[in-house]
C-alpha positions in Angstrom: 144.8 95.0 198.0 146.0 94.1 201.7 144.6 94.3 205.2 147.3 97.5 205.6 145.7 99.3 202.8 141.8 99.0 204.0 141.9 102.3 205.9 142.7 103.9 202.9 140.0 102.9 200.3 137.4 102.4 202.7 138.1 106.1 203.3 138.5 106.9 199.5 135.4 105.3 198.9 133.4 107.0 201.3 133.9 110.0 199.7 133.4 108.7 196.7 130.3 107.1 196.8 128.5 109.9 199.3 129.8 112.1 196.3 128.3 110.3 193.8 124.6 109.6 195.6 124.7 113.3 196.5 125.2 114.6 193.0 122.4 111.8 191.9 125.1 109.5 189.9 123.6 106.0 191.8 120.2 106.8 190.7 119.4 104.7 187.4 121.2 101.7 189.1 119.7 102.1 192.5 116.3 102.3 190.0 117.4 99.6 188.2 118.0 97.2 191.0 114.7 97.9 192.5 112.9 97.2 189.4 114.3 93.6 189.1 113.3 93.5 192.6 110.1 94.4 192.3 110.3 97.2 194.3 108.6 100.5 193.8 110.7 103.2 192.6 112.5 105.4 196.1 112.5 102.5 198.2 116.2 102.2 198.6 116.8 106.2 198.4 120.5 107.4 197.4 121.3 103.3 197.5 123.6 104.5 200.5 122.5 103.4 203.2 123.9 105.5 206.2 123.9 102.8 208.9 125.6 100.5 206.4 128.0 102.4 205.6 129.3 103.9 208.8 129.2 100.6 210.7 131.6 99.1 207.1 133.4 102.5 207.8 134.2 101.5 211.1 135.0 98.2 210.8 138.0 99.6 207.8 139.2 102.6 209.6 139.3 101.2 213.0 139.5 98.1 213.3 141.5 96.5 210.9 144.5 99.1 211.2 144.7 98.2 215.1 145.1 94.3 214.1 147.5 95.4 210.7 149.9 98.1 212.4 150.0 96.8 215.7 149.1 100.4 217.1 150.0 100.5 220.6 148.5 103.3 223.0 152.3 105.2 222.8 151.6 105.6 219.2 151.7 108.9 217.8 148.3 108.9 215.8 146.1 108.7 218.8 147.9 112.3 219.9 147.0 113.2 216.4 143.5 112.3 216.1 143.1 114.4 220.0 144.5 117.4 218.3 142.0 117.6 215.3 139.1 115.7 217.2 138.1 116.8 220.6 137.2 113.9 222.5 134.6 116.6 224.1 132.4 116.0 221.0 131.2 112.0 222.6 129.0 111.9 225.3 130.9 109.4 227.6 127.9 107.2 229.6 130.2 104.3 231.6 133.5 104.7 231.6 136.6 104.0 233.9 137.9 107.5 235.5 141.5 107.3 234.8 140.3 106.5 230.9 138.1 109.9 230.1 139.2 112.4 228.2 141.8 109.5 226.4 141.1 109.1 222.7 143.3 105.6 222.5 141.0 104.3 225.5 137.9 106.2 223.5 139.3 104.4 220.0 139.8 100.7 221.8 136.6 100.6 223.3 135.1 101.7 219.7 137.3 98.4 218.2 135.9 96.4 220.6 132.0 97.5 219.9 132.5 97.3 216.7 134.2 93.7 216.6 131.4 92.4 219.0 128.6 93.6 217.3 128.2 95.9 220.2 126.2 99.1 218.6 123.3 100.7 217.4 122.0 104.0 215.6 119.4 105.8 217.4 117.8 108.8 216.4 118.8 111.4 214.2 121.5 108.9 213.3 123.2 109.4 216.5 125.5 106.3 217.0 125.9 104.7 220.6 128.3 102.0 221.4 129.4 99.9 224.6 131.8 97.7 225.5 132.1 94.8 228.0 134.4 92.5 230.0 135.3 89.5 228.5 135.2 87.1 231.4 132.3 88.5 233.1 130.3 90.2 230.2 129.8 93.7 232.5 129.8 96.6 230.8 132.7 98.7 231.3 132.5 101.0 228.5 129.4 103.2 227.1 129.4 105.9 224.8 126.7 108.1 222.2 128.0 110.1 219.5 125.6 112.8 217.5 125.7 112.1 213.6 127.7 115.2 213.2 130.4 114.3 216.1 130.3 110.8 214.2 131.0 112.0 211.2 133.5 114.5 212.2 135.3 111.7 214.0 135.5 109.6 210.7 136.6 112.5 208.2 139.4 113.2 211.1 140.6 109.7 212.0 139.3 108.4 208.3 141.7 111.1 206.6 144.7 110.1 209.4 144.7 106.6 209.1 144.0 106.7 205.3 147.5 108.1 204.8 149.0 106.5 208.0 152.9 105.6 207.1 153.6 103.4 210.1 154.8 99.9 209.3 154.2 97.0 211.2 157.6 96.7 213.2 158.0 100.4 213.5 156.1 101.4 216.8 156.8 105.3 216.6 156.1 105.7 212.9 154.0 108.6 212.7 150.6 110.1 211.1 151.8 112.5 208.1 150.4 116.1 208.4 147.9 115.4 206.1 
């Protein structure tokens, strides 16, 4: 497996493995592993952790695919990801006026959070990032997704970037309708 092919089994493995804790398939190992621990039984739940797994999620779907493909603002999957993901669903705290209501601005300032380090879950599992100026460390960038928005936004970009065609020299490959 490469760097271009992350997006795709980070996705596939999402689904698999909230399939599996869902339908109770991780519980003898998740029992298992907290018995060699020490640990009494249900003290790692499902043994997916959601915080975990969304900030992994992240890092696969977002921001290896931006260093791998070279994806520049003109390219057609941001458009995409617009049409099935309304932009409307974050709650935009800081931002720049001439970038709201631009998912590529929205997406790079979620690469740059998430390669800094720069976000936390708060309640209900609602996920807030932030960005900041290199040279002067200002924040420039704020935003708070709910858990549904957040996981709405992963299934759509997730699902889009798992099957992106788009090769590295080819700046106006496109999504496929997927």
């Amino acid at each position: 497996m490469n760097s271009r092919e992350i997006a795709k089994y980070g996705y596939f493995e999402a689904h698999i493995l909230h399939r599996a804790a869902r339908e109770g398939l991780l519980a003898p190992l998740v029992r298992a592993i907290e018995d060699e621990a020490g640990l009494p039984e249900g003290y790692y739940g499902t043994g997916v952790f959601y915080e975990v797994h969304v900030a992994g999620l992240l890092y696969c779907l977002i921001v290896v695919p931006k260093e791998s493909w070279c994806l520049e603002e003109a390219n057609p999957i941001y458009e995409e990801i617009g049409k099935r993901w309304s932009l409307e669903r974050a709650e935009i705290l800081i931002s720049r006026r001439r970038e709201l209501g631009n998912v590529y601005q929205f997406i790079r300032h979620l690469r740059n959070a998430i390669g800094h380090g720069n976000f936390e879950f708060r309640d209900q599992g609602a996920f807030e990032f932030w960005d900041c100026d290199p040279r002067s460390g200002v924040e420039t960038y704020r935003a708070r997704l709910s858990k549904e928005a957040l996981e709405e936004f992963l299934e759509t970009a997730g699902r889009l970037m798992a099957y992106y065609q788009g090769t590295r020299s080819d700046s106006s490959a496109r999504a496929s309708g997927v």
